[in-house]
KOLGUPA-977587 format. One record per residue (C-alpha): residue number from 1; x, y, z; residue in one letter. Coordinates in Angstrom, 2 decimals. Layout:
@n NUM; x X; y Y; z Z; res A
...
REM end
This chain:
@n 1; x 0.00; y 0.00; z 0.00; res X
@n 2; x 3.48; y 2.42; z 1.11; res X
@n 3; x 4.28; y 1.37; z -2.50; res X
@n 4; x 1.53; y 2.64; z -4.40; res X
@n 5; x 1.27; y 6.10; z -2.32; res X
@n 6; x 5.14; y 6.50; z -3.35; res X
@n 7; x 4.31; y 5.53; z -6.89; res X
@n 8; x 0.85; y 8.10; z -7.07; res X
@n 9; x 3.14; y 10.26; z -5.28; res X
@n 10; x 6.14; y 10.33; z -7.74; res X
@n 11; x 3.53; y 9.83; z -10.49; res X
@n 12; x 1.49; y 13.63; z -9.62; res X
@n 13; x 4.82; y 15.59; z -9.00; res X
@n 14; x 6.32; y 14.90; z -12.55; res X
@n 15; x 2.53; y 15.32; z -14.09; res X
@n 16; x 2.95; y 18.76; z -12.33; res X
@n 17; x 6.31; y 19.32; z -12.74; res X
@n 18; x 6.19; y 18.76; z -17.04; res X
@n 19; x 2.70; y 20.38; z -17.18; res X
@n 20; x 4.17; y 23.50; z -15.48; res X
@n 21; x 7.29; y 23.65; z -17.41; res X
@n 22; x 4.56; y 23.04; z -20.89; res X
@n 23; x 2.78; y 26.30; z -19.89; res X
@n 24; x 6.09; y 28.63; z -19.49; res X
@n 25; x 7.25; y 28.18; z -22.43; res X
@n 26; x 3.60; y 28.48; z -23.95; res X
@n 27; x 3.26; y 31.48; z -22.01; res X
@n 28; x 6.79; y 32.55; z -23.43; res X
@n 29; x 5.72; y 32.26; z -26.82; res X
@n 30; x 2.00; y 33.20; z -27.38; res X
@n 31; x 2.75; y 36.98; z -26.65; res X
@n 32; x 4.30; y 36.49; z -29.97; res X
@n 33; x 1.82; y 36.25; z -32.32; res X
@n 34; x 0.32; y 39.09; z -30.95; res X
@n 35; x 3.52; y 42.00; z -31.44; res X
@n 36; x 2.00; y 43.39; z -34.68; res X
@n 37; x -1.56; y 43.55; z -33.75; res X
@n 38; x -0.15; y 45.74; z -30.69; res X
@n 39; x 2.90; y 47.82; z -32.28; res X
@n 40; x -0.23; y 49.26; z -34.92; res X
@n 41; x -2.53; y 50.11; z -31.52; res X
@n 42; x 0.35; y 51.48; z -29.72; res X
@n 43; x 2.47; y 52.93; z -32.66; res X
@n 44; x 5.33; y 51.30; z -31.90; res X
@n 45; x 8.14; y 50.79; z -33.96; res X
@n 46; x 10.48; y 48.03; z -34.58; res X
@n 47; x 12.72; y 48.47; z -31.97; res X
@n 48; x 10.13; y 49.14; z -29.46; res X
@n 49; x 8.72; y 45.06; z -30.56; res X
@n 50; x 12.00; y 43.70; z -30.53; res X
@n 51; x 12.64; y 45.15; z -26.98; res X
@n 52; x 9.39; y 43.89; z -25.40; res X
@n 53; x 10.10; y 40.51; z -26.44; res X
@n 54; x 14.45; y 40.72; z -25.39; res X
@n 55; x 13.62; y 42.41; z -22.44; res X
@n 56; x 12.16; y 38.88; z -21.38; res X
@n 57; x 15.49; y 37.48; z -21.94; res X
@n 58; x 17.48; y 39.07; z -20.14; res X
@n 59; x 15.13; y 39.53; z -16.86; res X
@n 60; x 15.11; y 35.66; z -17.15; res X
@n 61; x 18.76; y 35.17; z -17.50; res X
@n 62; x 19.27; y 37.48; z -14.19; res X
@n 63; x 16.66; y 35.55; z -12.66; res X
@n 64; x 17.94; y 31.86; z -13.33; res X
@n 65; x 21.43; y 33.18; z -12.55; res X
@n 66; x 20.59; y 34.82; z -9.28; res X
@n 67; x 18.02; y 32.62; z -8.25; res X
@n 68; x 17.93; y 29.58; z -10.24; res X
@n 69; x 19.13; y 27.60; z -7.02; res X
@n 70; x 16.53; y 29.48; z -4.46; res X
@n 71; x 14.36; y 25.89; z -4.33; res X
@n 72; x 17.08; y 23.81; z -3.43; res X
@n 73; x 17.14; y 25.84; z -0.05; res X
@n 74; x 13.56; y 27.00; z 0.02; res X
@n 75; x 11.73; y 24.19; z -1.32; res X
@n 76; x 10.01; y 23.62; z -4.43; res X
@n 77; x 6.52; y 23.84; z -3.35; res X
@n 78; x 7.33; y 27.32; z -2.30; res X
@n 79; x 8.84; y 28.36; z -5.03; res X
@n 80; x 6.54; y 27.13; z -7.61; res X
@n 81; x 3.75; y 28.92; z -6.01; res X
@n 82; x 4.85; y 32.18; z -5.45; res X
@n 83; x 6.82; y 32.59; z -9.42; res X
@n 84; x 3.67; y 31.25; z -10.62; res X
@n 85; x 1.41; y 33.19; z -9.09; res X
@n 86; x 3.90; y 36.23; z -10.53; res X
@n 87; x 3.99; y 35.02; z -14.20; res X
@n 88; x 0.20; y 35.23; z -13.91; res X
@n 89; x 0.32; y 38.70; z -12.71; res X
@n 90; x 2.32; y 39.73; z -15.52; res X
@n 91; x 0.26; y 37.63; z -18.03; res X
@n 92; x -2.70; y 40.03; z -16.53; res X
@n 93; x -0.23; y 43.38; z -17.26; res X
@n 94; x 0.70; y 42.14; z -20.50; res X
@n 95; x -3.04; y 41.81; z -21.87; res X
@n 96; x -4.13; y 45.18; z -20.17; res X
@n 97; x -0.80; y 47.29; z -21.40; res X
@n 98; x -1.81; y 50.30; z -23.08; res X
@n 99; x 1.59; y 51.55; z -23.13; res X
@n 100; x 5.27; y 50.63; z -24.09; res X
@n 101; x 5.98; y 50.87; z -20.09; res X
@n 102; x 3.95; y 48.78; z -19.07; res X
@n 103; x 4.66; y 46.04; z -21.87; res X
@n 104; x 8.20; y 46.43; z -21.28; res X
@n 105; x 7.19; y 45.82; z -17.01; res X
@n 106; x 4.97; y 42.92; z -17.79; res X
@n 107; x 7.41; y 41.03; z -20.17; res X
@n 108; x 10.32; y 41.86; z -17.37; res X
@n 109; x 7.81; y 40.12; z -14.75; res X
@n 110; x 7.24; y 37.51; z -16.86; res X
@n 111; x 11.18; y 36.68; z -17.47; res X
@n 112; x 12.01; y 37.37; z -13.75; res X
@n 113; x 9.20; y 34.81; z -13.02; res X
@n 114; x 10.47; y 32.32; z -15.84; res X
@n 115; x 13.83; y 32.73; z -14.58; res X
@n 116; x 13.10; y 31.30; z -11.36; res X
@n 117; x 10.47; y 28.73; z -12.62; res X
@n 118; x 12.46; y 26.63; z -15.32; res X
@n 119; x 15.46; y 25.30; z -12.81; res X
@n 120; x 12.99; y 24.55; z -10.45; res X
@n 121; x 11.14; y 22.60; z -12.42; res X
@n 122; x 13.45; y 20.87; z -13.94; res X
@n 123; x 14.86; y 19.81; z -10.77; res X
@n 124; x 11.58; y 18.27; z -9.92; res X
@n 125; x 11.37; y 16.31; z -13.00; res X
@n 126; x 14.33; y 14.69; z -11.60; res X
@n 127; x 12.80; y 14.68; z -8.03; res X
@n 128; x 9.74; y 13.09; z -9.60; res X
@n 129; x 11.43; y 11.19; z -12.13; res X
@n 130; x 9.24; y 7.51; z -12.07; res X
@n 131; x 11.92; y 4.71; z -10.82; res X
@n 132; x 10.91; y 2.42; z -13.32; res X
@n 133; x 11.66; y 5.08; z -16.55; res X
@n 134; x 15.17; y 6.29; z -15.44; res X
@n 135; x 16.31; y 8.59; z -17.96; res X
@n 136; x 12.67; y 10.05; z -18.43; res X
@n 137; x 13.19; y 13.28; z -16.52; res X
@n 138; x 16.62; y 14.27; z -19.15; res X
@n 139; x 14.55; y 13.20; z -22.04; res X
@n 140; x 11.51; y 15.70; z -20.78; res X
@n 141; x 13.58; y 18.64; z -19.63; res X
@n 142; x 15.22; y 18.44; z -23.11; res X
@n 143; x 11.72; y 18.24; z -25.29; res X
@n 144; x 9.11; y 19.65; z -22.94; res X
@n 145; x 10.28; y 23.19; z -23.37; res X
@n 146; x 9.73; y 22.66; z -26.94; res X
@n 147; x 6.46; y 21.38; z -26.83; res X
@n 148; x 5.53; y 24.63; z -24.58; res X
@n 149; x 7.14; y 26.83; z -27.35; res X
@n 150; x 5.12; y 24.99; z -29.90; res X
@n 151; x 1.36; y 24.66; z -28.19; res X
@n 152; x 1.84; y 28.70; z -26.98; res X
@n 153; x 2.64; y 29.67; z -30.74; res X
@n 154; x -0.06; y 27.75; z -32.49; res X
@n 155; x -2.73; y 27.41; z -30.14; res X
@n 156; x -2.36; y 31.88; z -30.06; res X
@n 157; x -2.50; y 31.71; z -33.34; res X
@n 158; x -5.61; y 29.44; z -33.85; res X
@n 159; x -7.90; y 31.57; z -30.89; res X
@n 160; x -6.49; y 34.56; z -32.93; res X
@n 161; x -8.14; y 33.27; z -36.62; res X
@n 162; x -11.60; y 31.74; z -34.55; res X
@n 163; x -12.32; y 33.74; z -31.77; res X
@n 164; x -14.00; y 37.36; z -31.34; res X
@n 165; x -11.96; y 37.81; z -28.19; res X
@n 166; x -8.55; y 36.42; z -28.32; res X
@n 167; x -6.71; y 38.18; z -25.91; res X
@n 168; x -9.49; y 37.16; z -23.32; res X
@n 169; x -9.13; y 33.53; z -24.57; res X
@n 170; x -5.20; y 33.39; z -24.98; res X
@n 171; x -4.45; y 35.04; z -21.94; res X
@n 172; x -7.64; y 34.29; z -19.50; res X
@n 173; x -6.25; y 30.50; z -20.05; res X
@n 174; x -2.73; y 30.56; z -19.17; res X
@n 175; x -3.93; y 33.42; z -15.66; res X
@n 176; x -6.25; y 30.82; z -14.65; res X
@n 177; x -3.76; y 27.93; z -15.51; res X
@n 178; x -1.03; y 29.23; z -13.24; res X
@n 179; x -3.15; y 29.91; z -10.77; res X
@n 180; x -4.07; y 26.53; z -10.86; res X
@n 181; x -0.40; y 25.59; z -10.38; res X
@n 182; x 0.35; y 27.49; z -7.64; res X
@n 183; x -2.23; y 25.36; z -5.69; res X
@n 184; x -1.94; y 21.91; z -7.41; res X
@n 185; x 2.05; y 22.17; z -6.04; res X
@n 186; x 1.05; y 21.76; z -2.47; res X
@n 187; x -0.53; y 18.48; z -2.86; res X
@n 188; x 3.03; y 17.23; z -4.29; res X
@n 189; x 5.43; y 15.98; z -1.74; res X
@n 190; x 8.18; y 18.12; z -0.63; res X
@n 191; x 11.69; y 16.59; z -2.06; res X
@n 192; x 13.85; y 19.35; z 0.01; res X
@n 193; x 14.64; y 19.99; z 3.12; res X
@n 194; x 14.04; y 24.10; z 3.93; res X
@n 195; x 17.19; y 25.36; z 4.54; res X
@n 196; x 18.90; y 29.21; z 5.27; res X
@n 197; x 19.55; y 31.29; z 2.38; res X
@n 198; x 22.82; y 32.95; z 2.64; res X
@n 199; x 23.73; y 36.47; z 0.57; res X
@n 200; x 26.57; y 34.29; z -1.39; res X
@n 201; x 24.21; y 32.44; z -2.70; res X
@n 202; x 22.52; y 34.92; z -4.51; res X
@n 203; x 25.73; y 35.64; z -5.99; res X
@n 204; x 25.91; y 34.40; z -9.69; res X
@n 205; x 29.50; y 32.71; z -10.76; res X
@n 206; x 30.93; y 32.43; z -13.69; res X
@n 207; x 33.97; y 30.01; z -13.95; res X
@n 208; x 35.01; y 27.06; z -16.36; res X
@n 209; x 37.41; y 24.74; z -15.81; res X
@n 210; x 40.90; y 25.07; z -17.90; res X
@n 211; x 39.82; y 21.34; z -19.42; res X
@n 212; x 36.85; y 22.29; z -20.46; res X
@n 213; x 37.06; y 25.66; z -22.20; res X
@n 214; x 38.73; y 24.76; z -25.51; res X
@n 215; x 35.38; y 22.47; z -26.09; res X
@n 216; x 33.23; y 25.35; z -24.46; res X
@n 217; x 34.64; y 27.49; z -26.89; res X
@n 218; x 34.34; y 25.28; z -29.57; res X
@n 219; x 30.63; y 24.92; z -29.01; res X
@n 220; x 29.86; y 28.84; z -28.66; res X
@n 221; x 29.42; y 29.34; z -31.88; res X
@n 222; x 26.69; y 26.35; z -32.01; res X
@n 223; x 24.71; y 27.69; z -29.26; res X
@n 224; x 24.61; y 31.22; z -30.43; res X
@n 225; x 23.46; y 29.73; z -33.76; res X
@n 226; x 20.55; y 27.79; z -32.59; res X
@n 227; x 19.34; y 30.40; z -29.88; res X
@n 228; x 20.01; y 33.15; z -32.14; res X
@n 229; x 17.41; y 31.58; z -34.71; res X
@n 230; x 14.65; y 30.45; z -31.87; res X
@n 231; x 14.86; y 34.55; z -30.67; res X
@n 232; x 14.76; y 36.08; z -34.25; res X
@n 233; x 11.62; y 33.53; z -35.18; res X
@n 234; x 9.51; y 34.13; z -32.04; res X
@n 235; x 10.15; y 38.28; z -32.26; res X
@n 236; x 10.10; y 38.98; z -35.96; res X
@n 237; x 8.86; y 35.28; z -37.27; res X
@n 238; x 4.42; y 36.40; z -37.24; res X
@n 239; x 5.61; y 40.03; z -39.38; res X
@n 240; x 7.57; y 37.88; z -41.66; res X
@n 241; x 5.10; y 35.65; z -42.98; res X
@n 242; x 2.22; y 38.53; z -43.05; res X
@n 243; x 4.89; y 40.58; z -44.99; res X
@n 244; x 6.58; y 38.39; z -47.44; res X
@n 245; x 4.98; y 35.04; z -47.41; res X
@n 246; x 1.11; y 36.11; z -47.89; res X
@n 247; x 0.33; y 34.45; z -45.01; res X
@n 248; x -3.39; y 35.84; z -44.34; res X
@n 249; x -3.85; y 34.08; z -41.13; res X
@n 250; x -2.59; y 34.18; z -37.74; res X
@n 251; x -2.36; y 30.17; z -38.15; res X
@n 252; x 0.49; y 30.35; z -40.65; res X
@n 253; x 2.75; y 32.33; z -38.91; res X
@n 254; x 1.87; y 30.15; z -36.12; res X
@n 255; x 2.60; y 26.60; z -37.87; res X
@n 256; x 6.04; y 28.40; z -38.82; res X
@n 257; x 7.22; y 28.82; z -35.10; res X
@n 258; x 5.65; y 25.25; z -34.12; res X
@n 259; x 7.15; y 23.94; z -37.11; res X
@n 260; x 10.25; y 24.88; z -35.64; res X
@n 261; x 9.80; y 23.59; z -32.07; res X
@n 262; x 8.22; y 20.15; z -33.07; res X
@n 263; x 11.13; y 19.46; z -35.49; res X
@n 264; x 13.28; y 20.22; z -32.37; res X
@n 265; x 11.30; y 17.63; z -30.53; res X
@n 266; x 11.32; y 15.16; z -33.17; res X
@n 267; x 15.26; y 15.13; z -33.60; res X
@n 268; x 16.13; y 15.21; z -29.91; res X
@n 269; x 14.25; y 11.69; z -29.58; res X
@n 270; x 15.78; y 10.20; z -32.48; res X
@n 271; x 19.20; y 10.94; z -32.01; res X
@n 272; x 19.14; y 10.92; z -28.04; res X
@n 273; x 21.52; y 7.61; z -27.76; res X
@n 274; x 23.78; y 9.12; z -30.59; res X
@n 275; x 27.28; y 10.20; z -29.60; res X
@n 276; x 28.12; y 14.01; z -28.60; res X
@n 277; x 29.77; y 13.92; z -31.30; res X
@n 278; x 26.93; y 13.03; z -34.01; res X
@n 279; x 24.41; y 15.29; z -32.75; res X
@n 280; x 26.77; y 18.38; z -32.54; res X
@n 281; x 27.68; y 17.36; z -35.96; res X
@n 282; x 24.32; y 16.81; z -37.22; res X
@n 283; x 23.18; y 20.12; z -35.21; res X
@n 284; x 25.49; y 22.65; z -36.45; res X
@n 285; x 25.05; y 21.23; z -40.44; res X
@n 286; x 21.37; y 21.48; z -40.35; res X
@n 287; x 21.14; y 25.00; z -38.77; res X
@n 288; x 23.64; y 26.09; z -41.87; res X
@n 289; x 21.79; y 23.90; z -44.10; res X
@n 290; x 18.10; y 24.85; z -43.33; res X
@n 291; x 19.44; y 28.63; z -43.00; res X
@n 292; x 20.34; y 28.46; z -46.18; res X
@n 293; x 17.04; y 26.97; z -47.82; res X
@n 294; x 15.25; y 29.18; z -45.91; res X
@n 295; x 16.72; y 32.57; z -47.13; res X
@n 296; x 16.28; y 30.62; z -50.83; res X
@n 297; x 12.58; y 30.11; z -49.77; res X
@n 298; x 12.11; y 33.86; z -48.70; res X
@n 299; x 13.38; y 34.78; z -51.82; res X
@n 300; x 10.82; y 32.86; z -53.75; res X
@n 301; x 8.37; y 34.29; z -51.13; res X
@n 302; x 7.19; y 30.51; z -50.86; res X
@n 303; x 5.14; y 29.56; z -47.81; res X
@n 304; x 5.42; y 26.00; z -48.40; res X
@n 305; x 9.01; y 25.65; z -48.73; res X
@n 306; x 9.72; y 28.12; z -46.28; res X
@n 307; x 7.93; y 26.27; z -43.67; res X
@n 308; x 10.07; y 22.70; z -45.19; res X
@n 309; x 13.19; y 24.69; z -44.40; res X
@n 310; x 12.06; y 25.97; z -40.70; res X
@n 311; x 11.68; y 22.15; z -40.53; res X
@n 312; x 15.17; y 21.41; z -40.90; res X
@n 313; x 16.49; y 24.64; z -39.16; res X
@n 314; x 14.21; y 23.10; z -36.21; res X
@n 315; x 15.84; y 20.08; z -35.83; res X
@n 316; x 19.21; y 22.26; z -35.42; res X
@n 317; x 17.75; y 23.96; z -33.13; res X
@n 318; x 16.39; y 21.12; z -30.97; res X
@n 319; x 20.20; y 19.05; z -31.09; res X
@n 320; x 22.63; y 21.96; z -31.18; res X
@n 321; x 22.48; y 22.56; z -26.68; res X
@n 322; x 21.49; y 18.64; z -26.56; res X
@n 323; x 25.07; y 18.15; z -28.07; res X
@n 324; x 26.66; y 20.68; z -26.41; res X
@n 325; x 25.87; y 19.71; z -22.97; res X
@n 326; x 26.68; y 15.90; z -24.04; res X
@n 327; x 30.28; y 17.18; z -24.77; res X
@n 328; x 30.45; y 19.26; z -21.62; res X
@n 329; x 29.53; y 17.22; z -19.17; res X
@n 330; x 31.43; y 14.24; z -18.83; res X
@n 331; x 34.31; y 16.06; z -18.92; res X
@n 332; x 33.07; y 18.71; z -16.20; res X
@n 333; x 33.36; y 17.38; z -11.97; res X
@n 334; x 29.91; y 17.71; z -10.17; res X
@n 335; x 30.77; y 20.37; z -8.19; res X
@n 336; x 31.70; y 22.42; z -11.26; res X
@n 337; x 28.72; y 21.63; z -13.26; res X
@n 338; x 26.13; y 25.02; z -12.01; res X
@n 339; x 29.07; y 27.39; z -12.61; res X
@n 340; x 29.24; y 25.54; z -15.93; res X
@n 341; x 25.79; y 25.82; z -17.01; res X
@n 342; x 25.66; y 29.44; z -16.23; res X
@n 343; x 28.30; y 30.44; z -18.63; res X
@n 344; x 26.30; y 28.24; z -20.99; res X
@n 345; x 23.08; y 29.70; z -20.39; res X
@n 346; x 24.31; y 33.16; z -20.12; res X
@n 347; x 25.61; y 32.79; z -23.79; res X
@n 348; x 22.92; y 31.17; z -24.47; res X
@n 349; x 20.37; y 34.27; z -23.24; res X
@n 350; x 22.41; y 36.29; z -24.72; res X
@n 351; x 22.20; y 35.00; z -28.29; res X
@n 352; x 18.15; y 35.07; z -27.69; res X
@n 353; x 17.71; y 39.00; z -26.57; res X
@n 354; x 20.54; y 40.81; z -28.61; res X
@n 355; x 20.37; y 39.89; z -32.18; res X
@n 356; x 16.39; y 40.41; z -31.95; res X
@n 357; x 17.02; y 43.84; z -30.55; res X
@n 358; x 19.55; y 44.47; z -33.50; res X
@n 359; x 16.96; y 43.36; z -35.97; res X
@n 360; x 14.75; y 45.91; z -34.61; res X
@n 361; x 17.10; y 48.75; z -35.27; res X
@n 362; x 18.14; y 47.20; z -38.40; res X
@n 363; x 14.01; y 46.41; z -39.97; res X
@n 364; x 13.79; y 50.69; z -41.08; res X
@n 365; x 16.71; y 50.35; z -43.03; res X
@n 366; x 17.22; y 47.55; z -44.47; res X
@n 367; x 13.26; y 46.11; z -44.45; res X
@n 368; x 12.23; y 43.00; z -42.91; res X
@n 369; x 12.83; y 41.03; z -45.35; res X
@n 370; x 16.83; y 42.32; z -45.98; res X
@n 371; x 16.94; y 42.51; z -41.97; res X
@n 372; x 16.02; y 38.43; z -41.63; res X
@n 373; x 17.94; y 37.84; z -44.91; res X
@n 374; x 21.66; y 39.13; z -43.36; res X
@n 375; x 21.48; y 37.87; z -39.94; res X
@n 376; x 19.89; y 34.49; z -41.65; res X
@n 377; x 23.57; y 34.37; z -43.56; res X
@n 378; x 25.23; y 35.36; z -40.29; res X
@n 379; x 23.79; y 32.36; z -38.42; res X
@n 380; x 24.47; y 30.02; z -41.27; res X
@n 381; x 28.53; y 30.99; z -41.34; res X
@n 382; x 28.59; y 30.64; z -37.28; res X
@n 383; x 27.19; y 26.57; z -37.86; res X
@n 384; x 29.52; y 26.44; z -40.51; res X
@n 385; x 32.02; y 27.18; z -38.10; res X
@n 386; x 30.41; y 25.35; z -35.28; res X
@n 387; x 30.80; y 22.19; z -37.66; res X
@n 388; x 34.25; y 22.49; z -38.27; res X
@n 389; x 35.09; y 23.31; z -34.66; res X
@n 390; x 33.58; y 20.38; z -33.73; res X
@n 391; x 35.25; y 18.31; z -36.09; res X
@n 392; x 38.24; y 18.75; z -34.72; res X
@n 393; x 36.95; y 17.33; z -31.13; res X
@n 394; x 37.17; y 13.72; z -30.48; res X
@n 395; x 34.52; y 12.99; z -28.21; res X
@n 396; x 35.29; y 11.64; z -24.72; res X
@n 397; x 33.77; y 8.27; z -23.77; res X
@n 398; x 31.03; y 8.92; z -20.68; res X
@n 399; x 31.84; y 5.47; z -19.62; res X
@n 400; x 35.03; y 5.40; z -19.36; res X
@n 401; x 35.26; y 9.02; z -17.58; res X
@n 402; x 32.90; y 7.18; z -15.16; res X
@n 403; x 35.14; y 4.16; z -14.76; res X
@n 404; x 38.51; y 6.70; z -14.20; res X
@n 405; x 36.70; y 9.67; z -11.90; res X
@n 406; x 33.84; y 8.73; z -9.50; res X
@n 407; x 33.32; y 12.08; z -9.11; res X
@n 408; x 31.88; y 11.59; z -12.69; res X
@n 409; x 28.95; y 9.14; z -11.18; res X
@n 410; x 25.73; y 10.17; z -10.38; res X
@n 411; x 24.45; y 10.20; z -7.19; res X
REM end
């Protein structure tokens, strides 16, 4: 009877834990589809879009950096509650903005919120993770953001074609969704023990190992690459089609961005027991590849093949961190790993908030269209030289770095 209670137990807290992680990356990308319905009622220009949607970025990247580690001291339950009780507030801002201020304060809320939400989530995948699928809680952390990105994008754009009211319908959801969250977490068992947060805690670090830094720097290029593209598609991605690809519905612009996220999904699963070394590889070609075929499809202001090469630019996407991480890690000690991953992330951040922030300033002079068209052939050279970086890397056997440093084991 103890049994089953542990296995319900275990069972609810991952439900919770992938649901909630689901909904903050749909929450991160619905806004999305609604930029150019908002820049015409508020007048804003390019810039001013691009902002809203880095300004997101970079609260998050403070946030996870700051207090990414707040629930392993605090709890998760805690934790859970309170950010998502504050990414519903700013859910609430965001619909009622009637000003760049407060757009620019409700997307910063949102971030902050995000920030603290996605580490402590994922750490209660693995908390949760079901004994008799080990491996389940890596495989969801990688592909359930995704699947957020993708159900936020499409499902916005869907309520946007059908519904008189979309911003009630889009929004009112994900408020009363969160909400919901905040009070579903304290029916899951606590997995920490509440302990005293210190100032130096708060402190982010950034520091990489001298044995790890020529394949950190070898993979910098690859990240910036693939988060480079997800940023530029979910800020400038809805004008695009409207403007060059005669999308006229919110659906196609839409099935473009979940196009992109489901392709991520799709090659993370399939190549998931493949060697660092083959998915970096693989990664890094079809970012330059599908880069390439879509500039050639924007061109030939072609929907259809547009969306074929957002397909293959997705699966970039999805592999290019998934093989990163799968170099870094065996070959980084356990108690070097978080100041690892926040170097990684902070790059990573980084490459999602600037370049869309430079497309803004970029769209009046050079048009949409050129705007997406140069950075496009920017992103395509850095996986070119991701590729041949990576090349010249010979991956590093995970078992055998288990067998010659415990510290390599997992607890």
């Amino acid at each position: 009877m103890a049994r089953a209670c542990t296995t319900t137990s275990h069972r609810g807290g991952f439900t919770l834990a992938l649901a909630a992680t689901i909904l903050t990356m749909a929450a991160a990308s619905a806004p999305s589809l609604f930029y150019p319905q908002i820049a015409e009622r508020l007048g804003l220009l390019p810039v001013a879009t691009t902002l809203v949607f880095a300004v997101y970025a970079f609260t998050l990247l403070a946030a996870l950096l700051c207090l990414g580690s707040l629930s392993d001291r605090l709890g998760r339950r805690p934790v859970i509650a309170t950010g998502s009780l504050v990414l519903a507030a700013s859910l609430l801002l965001f619909w009622s903005a009637g000003s760049l201020a407060a757009l620019l304060v409700a997307r910063a809320l949102q971030g902050a919120a995000a920030g603290v939400l996605v580490p402590t989530m994922s750490a209660m995948l693995i908390d949760f993770e079901p004994p008799s699928r080990p491996g389940s809680a890596a495989l969801w952390n990688t592909i359930g953001p995704m699947l957020g990105l993708a159900t936020g994008a499409l499902g916005a754009a869907v309520l946007l074609d059908v519904t008189a009211d979309p911003s009630l319908a889009v929004f009112g959801v994900l408020v009363t969704a969160f909400a919901t969250v905040a009070a579903l977490v304290w029916a899951t068992r606590e997995a920490v023990t509440r302990t005293r947060v210190r100032r130096g805690d708060l402190r982010p670090t950034f520091s990489v190992p001298p044995g790890v830094r020529p394949m950190l720097a070898a993979g910098v290029p690859a990240i910036v690459a693939g988060w480079a593209t997800n940023g530029l598609f979910l800020a400038l991605g809805t004008g695009l089609v409207g403007s060059e690809l005669d999308g006229t519905t919110h659906t196609a612009a839409g099935v473009v961005i979940s196009t992109l996220a489901i392709a991520g999904v799709l090659a993370s699963r399939l190549l998931q027991r493949r060697t660092a070394r083959t998915i970096s590889l693989y990664a890094t070609s079809a970012l330059a590849l599908g880069t390439a075929l879509s500039l050639a499809a924007l061109a030939l202001h072609s929907y259809p093949a547009y969306v074929a090469a957002v397909a293959v630019v997705g699966s970039g996407f999805g592999t290019a961190f998934l093989g990163v991480l799968r170099t870094l890690m065996p070959a980084t000690q356990p108690s070097q790993r978080a100041a690892v991953m926040a170097v990684v992330y902070t790059v990573a951040y980084l490459a999602f908030g600037v370049p869309a922030i430079v497309a803004g300033l970029l769209v009046p002079v050079l048009t949409l269209a050129g705007t997406m068209t140069l950075l496009g052939a920017a992103i395509a050279v850095l996986a070119v030289i991701a590729t041949i970086l990576r090349v010249r890397i010979p991956d590093r056997n995970p078992d055998r770095a288990v067998r010659e440093d415990p510290e390599l084991r997992s607890p």
